[in-house]
Biopython code that builds the backbone (N, CA, C, O; Angstrom):
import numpy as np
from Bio.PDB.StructureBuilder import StructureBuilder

atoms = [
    (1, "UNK", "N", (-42.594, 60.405, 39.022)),
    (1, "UNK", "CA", (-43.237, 59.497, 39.958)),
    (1, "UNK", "C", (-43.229, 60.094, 41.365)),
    (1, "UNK", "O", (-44.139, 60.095, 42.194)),
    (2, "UNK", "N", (-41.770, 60.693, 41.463)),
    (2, "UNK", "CA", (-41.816, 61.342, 42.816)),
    (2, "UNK", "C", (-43.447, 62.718, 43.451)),
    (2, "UNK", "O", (-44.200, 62.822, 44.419)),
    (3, "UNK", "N", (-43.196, 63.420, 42.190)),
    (3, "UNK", "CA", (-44.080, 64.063, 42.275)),
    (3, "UNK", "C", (-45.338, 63.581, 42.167)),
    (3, "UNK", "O", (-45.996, 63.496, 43.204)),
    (4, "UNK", "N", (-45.666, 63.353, 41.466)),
    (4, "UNK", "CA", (-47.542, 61.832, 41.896)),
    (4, "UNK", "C", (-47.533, 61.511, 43.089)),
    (4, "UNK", "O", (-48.508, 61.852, 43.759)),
    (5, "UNK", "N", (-46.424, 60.747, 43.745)),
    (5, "UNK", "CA", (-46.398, 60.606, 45.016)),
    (5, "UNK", "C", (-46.475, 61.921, 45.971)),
    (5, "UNK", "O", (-46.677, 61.623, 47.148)),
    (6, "UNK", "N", (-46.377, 63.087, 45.752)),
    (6, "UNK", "CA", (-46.524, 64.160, 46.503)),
    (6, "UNK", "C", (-47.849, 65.093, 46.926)),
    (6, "UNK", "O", (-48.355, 65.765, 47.824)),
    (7, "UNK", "N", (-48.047, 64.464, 45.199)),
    (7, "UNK", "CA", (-49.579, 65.448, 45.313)),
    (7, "UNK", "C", (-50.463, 64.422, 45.985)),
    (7, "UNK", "O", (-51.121, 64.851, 46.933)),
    (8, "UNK", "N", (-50.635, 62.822, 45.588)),
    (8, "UNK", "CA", (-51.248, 62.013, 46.631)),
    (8, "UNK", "C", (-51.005, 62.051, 48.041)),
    (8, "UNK", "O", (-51.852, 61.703, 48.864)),
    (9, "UNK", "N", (-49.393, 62.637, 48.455)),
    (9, "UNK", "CA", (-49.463, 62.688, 49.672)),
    (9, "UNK", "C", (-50.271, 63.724, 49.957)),
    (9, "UNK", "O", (-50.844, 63.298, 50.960)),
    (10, "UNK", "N", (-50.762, 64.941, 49.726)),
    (10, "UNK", "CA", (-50.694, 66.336, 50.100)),
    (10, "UNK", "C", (-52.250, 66.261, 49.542)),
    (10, "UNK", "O", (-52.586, 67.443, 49.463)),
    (11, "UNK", "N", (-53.275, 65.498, 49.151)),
    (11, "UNK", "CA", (-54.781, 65.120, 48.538)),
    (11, "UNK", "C", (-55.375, 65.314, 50.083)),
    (11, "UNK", "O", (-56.066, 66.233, 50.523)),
    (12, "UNK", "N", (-54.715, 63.780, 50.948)),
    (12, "UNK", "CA", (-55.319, 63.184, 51.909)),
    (12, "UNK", "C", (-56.636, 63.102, 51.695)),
    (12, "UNK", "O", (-57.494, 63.885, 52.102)),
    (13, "UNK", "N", (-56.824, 61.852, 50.854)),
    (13, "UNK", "CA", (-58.056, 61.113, 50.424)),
    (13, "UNK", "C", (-59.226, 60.501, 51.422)),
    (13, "UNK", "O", (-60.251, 59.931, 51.047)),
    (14, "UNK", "N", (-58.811, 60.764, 52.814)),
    (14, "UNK", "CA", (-59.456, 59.928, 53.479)),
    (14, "UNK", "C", (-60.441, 61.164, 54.593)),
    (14, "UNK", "O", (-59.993, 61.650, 55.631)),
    (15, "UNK", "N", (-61.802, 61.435, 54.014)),
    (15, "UNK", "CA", (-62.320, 62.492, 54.219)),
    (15, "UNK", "C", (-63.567, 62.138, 55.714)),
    (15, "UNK", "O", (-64.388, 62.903, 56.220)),
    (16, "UNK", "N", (-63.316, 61.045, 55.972)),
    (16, "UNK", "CA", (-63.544, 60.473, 57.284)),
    (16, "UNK", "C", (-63.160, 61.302, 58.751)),
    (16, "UNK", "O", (-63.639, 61.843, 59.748)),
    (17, "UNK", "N", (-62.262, 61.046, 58.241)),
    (17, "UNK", "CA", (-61.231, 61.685, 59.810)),
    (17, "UNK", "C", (-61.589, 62.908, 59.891)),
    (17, "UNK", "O", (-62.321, 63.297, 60.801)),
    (18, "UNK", "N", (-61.013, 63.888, 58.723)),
    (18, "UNK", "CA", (-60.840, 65.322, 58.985)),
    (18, "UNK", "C", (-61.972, 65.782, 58.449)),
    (18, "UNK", "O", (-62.253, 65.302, 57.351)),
    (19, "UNK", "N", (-63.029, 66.918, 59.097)),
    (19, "UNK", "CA", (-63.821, 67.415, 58.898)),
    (19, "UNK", "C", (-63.449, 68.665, 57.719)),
    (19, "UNK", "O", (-62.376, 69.047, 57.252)),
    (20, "UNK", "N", (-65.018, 69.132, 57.469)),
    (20, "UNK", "CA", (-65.011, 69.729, 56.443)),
    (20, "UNK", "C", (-63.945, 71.300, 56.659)),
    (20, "UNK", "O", (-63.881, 71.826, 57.770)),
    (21, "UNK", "N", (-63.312, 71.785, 55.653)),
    (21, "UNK", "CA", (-62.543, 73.007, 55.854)),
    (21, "UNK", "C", (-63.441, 74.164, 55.670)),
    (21, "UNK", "O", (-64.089, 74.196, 54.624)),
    (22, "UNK", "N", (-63.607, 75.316, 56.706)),
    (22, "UNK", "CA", (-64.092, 76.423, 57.003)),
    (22, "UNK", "C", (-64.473, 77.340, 55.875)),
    (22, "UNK", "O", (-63.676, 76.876, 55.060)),
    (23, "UNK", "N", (-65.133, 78.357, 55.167)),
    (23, "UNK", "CA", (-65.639, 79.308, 53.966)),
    (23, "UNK", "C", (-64.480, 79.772, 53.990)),
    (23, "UNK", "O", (-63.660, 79.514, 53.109)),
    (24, "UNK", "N", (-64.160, 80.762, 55.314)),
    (24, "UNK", "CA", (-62.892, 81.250, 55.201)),
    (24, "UNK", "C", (-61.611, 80.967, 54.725)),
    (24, "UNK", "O", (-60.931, 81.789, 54.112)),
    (25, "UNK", "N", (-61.216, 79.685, 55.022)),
    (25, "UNK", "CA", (-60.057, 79.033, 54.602)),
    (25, "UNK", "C", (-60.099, 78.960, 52.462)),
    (25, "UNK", "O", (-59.244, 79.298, 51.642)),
    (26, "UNK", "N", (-61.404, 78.408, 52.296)),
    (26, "UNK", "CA", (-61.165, 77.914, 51.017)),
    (26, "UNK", "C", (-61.373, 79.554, 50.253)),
    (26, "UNK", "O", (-60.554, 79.741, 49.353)),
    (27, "UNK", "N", (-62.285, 80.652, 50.486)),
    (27, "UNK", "CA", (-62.025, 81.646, 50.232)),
    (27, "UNK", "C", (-60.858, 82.121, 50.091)),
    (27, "UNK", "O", (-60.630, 82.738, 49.051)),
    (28, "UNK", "N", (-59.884, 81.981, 51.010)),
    (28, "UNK", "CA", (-58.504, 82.818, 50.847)),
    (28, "UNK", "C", (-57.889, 81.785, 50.008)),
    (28, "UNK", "O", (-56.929, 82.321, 49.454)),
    (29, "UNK", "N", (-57.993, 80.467, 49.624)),
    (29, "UNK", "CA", (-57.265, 79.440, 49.010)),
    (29, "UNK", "C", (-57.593, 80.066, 47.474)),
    (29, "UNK", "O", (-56.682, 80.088, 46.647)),
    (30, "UNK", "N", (-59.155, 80.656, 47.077)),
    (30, "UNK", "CA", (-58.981, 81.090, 45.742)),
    (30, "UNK", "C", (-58.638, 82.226, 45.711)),
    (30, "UNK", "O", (-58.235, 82.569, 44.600)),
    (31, "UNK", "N", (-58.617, 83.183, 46.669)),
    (31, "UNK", "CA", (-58.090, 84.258, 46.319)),
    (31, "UNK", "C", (-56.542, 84.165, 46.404)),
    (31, "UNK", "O", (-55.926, 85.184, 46.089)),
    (32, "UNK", "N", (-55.927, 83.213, 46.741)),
    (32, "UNK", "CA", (-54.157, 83.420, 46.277)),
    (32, "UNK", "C", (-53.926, 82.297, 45.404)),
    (32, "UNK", "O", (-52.725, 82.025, 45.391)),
    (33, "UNK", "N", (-54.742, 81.400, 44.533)),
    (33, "UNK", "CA", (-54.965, 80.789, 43.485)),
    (33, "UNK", "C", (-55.077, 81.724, 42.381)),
    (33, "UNK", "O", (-54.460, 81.639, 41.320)),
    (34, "UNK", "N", (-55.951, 82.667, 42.724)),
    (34, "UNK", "CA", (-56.477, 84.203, 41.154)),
    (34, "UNK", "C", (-54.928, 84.687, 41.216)),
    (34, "UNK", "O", (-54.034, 84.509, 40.390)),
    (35, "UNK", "N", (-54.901, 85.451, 42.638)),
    (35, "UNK", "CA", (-53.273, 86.133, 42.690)),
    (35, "UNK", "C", (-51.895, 85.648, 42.245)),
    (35, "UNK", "O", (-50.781, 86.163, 42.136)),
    (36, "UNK", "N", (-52.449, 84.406, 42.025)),
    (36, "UNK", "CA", (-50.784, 83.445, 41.404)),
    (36, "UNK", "C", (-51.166, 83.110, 39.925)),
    (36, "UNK", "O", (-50.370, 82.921, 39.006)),
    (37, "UNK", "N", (-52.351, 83.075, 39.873)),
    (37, "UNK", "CA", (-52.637, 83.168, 38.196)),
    (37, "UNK", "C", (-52.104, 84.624, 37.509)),
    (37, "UNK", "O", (-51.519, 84.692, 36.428)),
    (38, "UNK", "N", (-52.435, 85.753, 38.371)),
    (38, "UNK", "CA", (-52.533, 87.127, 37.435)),
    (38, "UNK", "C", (-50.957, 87.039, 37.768)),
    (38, "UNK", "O", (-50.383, 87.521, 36.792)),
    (39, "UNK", "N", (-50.370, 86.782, 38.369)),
    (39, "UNK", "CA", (-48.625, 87.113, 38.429)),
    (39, "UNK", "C", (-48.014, 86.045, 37.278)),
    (39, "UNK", "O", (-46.936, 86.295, 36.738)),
    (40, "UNK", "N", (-48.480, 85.312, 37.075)),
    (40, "UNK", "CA", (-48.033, 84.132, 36.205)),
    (40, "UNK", "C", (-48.301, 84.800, 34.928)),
    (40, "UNK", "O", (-47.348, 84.883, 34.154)),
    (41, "UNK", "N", (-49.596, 85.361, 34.519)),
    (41, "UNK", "CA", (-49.543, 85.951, 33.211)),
    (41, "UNK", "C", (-49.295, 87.237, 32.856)),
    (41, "UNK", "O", (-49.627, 87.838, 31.835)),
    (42, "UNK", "N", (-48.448, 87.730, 34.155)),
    (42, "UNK", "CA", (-48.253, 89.358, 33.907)),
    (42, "UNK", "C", (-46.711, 89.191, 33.471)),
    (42, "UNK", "O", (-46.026, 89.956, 32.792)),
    (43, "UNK", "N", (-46.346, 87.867, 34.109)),
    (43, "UNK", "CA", (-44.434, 87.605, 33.460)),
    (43, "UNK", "C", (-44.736, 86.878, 32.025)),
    (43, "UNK", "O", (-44.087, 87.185, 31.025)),
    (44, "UNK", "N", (-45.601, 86.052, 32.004)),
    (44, "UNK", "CA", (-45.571, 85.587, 30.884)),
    (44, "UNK", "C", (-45.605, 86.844, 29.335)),
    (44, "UNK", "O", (-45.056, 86.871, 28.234)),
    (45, "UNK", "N", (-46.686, 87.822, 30.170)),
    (45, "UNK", "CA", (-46.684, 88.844, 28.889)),
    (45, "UNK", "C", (-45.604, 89.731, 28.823)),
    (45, "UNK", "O", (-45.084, 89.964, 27.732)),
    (46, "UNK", "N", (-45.022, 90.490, 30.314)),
    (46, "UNK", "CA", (-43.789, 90.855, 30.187)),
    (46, "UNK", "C", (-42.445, 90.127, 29.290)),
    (46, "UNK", "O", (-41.621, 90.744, 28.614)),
    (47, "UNK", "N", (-42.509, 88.721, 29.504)),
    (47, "UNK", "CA", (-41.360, 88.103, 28.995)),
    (47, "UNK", "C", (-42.076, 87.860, 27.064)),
    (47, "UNK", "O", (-41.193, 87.227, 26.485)),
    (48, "UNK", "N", (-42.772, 88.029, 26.470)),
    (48, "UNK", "CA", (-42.904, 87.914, 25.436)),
    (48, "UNK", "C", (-42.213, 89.256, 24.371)),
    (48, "UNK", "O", (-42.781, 90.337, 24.219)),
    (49, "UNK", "N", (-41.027, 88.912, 23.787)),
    (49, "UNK", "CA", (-41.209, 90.606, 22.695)),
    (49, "UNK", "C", (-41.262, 89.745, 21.007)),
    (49, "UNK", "O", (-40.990, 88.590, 20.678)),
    (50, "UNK", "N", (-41.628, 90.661, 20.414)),
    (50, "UNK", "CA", (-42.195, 90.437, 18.947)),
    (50, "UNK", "C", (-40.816, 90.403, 18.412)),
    (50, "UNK", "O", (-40.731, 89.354, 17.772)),
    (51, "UNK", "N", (-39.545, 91.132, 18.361)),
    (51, "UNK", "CA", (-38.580, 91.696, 17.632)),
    (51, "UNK", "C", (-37.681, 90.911, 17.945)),
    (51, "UNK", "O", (-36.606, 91.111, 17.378)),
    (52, "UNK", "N", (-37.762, 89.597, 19.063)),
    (52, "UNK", "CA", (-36.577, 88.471, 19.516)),
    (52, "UNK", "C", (-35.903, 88.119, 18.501)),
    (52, "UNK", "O", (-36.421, 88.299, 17.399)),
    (53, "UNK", "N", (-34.872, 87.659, 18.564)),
    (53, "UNK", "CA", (-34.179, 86.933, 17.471)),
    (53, "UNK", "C", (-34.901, 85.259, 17.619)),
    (53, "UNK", "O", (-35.210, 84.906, 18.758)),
    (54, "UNK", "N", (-35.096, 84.484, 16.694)),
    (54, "UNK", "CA", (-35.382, 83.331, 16.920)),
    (54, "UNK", "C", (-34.595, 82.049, 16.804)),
    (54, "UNK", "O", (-34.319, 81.548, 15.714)),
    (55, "UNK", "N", (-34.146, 81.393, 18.296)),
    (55, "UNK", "CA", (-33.095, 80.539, 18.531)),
    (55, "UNK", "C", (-33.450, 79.148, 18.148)),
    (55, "UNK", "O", (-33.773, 78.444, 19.105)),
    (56, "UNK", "N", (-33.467, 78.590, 16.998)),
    (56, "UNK", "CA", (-33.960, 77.244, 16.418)),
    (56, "UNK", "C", (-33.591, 75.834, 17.798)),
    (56, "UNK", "O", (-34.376, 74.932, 18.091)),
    (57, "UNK", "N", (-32.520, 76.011, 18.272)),
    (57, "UNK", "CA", (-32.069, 74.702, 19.228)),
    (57, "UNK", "C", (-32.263, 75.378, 20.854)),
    (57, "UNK", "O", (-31.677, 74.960, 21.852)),
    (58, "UNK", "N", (-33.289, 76.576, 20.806)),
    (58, "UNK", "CA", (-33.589, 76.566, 22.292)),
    (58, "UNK", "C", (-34.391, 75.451, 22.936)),
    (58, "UNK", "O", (-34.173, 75.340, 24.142)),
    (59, "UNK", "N", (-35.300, 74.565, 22.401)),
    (59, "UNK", "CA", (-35.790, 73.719, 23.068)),
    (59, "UNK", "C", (-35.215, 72.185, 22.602)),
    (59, "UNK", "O", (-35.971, 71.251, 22.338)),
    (60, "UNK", "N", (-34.056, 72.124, 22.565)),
    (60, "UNK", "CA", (-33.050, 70.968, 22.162)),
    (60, "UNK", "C", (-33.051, 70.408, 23.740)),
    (60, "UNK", "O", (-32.790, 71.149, 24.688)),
    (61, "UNK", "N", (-33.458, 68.669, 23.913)),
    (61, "UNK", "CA", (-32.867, 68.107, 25.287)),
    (61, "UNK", "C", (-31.839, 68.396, 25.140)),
    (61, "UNK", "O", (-31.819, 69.387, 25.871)),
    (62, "UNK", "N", (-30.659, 68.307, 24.657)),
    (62, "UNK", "CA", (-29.438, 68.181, 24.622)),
    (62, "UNK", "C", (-29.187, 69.583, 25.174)),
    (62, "UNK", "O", (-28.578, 69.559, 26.243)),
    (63, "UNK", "N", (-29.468, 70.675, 24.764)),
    (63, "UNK", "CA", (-29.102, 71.935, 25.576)),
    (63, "UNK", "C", (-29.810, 72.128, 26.852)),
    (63, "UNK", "O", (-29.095, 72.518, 27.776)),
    (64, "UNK", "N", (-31.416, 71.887, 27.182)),
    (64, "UNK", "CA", (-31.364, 71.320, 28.313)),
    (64, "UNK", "C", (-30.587, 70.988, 29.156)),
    (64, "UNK", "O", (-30.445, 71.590, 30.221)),
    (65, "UNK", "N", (-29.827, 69.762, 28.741)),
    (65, "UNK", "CA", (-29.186, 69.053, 30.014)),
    (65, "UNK", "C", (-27.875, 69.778, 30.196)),
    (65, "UNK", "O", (-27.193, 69.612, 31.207)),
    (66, "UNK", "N", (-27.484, 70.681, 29.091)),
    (66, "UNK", "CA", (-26.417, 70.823, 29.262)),
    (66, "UNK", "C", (-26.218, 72.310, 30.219)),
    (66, "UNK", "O", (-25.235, 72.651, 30.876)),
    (67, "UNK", "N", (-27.624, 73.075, 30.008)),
    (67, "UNK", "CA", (-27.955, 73.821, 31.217)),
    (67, "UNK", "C", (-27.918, 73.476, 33.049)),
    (67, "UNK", "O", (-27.187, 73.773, 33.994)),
    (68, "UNK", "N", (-29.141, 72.704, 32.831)),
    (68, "UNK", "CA", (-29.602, 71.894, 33.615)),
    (68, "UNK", "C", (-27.664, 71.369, 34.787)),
    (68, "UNK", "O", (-27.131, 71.734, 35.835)),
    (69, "UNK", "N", (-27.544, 70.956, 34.317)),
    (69, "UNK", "CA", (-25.990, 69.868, 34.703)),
    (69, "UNK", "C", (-24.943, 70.938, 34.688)),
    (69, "UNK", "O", (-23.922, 70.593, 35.283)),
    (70, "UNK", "N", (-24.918, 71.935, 34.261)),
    (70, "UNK", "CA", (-23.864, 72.973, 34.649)),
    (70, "UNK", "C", (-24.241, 74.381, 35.484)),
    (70, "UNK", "O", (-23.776, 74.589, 36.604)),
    (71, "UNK", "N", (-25.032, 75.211, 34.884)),
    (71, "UNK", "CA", (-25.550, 76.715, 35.220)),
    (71, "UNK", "C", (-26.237, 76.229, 36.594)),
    (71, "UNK", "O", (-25.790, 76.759, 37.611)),
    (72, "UNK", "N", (-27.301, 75.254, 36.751)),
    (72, "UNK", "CA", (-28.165, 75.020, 37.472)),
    (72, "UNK", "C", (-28.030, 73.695, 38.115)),
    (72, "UNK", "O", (-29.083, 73.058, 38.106)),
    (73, "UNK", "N", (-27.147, 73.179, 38.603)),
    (73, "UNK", "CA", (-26.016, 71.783, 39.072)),
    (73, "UNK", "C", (-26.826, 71.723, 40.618)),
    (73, "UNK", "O", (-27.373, 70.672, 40.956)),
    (74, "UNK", "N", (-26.848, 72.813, 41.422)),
    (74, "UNK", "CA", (-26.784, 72.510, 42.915)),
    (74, "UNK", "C", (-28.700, 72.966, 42.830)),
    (74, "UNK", "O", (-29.144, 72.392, 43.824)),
    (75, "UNK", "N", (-29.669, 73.546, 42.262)),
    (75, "UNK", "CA", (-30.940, 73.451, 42.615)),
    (75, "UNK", "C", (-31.285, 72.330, 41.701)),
    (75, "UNK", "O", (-32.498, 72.148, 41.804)),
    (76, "UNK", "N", (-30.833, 71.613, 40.971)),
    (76, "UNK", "CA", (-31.505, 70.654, 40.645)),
    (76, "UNK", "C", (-31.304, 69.632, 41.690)),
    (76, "UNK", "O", (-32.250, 69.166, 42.325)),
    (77, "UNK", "N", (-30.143, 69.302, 41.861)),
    (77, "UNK", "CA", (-29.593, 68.200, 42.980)),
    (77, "UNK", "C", (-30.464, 68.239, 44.269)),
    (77, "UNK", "O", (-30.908, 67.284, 44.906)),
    (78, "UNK", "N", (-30.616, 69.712, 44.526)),
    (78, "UNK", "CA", (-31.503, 69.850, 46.018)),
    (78, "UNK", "C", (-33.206, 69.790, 46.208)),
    (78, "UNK", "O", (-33.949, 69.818, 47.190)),
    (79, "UNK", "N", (-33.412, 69.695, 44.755)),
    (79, "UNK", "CA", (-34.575, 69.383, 44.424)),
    (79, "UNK", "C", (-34.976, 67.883, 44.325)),
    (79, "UNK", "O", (-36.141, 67.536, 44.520)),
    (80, "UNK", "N", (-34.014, 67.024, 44.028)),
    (80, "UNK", "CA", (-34.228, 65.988, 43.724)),
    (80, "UNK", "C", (-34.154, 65.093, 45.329)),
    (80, "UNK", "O", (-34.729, 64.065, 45.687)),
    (81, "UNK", "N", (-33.254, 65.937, 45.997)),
    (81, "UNK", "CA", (-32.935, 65.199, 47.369)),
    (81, "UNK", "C", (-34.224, 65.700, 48.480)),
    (81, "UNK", "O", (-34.440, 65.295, 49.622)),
    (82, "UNK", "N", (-35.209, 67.073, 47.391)),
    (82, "UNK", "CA", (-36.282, 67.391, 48.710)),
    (82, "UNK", "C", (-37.265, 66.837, 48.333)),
    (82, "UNK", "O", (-38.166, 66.770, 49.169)),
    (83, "UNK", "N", (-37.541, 66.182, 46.886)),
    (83, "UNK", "CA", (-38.283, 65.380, 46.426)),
    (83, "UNK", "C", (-38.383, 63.686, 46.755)),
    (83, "UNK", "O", (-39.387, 62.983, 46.638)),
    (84, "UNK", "N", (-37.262, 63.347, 47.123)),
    (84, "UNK", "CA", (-36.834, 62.405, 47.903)),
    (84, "UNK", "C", (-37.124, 61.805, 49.134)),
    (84, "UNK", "O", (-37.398, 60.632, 49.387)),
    (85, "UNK", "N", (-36.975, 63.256, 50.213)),
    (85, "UNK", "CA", (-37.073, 63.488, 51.789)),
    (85, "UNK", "C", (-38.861, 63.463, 51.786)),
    (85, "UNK", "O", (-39.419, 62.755, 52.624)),
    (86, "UNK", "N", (-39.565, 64.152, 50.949)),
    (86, "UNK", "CA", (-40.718, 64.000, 50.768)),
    (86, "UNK", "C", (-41.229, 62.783, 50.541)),
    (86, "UNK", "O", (-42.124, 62.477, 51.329)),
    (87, "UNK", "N", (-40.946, 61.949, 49.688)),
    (87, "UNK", "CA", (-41.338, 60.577, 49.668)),
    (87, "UNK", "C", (-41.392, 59.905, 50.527)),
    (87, "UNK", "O", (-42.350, 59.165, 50.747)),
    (88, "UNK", "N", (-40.361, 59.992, 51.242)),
    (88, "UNK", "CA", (-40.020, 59.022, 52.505)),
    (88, "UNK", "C", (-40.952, 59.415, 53.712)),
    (88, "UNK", "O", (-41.540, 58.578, 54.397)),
    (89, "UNK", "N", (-41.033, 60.974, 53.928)),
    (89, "UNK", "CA", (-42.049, 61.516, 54.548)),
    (89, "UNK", "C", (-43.283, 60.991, 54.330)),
    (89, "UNK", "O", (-44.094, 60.851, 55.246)),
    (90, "UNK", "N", (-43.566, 60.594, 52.859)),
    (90, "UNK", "CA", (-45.007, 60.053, 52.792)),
    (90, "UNK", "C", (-45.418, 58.884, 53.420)),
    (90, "UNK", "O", (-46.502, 58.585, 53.920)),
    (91, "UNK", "N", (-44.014, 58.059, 53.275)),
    (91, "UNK", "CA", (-44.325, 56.946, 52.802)),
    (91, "UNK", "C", (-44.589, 56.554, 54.406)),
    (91, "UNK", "O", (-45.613, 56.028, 54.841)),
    (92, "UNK", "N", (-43.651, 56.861, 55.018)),
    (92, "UNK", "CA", (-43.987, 56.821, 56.757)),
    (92, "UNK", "C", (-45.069, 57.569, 57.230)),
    (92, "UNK", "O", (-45.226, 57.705, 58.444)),
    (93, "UNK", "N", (-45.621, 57.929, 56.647)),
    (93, "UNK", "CA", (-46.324, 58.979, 57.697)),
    (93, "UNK", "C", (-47.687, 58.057, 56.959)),
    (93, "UNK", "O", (-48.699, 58.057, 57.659)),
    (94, "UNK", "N", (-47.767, 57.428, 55.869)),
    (94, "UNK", "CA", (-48.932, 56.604, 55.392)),
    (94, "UNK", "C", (-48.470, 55.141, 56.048)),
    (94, "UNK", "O", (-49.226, 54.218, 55.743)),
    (95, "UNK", "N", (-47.939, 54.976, 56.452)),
    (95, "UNK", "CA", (-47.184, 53.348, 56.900)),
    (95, "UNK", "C", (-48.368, 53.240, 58.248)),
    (95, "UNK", "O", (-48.578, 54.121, 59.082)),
    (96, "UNK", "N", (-49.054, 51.856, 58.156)),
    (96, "UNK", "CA", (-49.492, 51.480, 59.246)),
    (96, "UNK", "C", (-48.768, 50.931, 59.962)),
    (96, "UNK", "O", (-47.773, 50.289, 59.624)),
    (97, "UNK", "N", (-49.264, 51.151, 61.303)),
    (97, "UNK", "CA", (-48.454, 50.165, 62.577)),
    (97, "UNK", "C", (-48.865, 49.132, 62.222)),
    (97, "UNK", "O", (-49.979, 49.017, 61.711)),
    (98, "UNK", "N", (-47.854, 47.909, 62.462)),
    (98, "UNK", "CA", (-47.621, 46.707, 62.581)),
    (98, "UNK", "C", (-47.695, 45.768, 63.684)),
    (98, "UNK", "O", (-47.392, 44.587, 63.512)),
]
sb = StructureBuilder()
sb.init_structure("model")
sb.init_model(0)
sb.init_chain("A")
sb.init_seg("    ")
for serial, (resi, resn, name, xyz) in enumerate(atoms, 1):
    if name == "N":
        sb.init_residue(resn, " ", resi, " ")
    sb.init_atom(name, np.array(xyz, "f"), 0.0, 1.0, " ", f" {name:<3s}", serial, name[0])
structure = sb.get_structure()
């Protein structure tokens, strides 16, 4: 939910106010959109090998959390508290005066 709330914050639906964005701008927006695609599938193919052993309970919630809650304890927590700070950011910064 937090995140829905983020990307609605970060839309800004209200195309009134702010004028249209420049060639330039949205140009460089797809060119580091392509550049984050080709890095995304150059790890994805790097990280694939044929000869893996195959771990039946790697995608177990239960090992999940048990990752999650130990190995990875303090970026989840700080994620959840910047996901948080963000909300509140939204929520004020969409708040009309009264």
């Amino acid at each position: 939910m937090v995140l829905f709330l983020t990307v609605l914050m970060y839309l800004n639906l209200n195309k009134t106010i702010e004028a249209s964005k420049p060639l330039l701008i949205k140009i460089a927006a797809m060119v580091s959109g392509g550049l984050l695609f080709l890095v995304l599938l150059a790890s994805l193919k790097s990280g694939l090998s044929i000869s893996a052993p195959v771990n039946h309970e790697a995608g177990l919630i239960k090992n999940l959390g048990k990752t999650l809650f130990s190995e990875y304890l303090f970026p989840f927590e700080a994620t959840a508290v910047l996901f948080l700070s963000t909300m509140a950011g939204a929520i004020t910064l969409t708040k009309k005066n009264s």
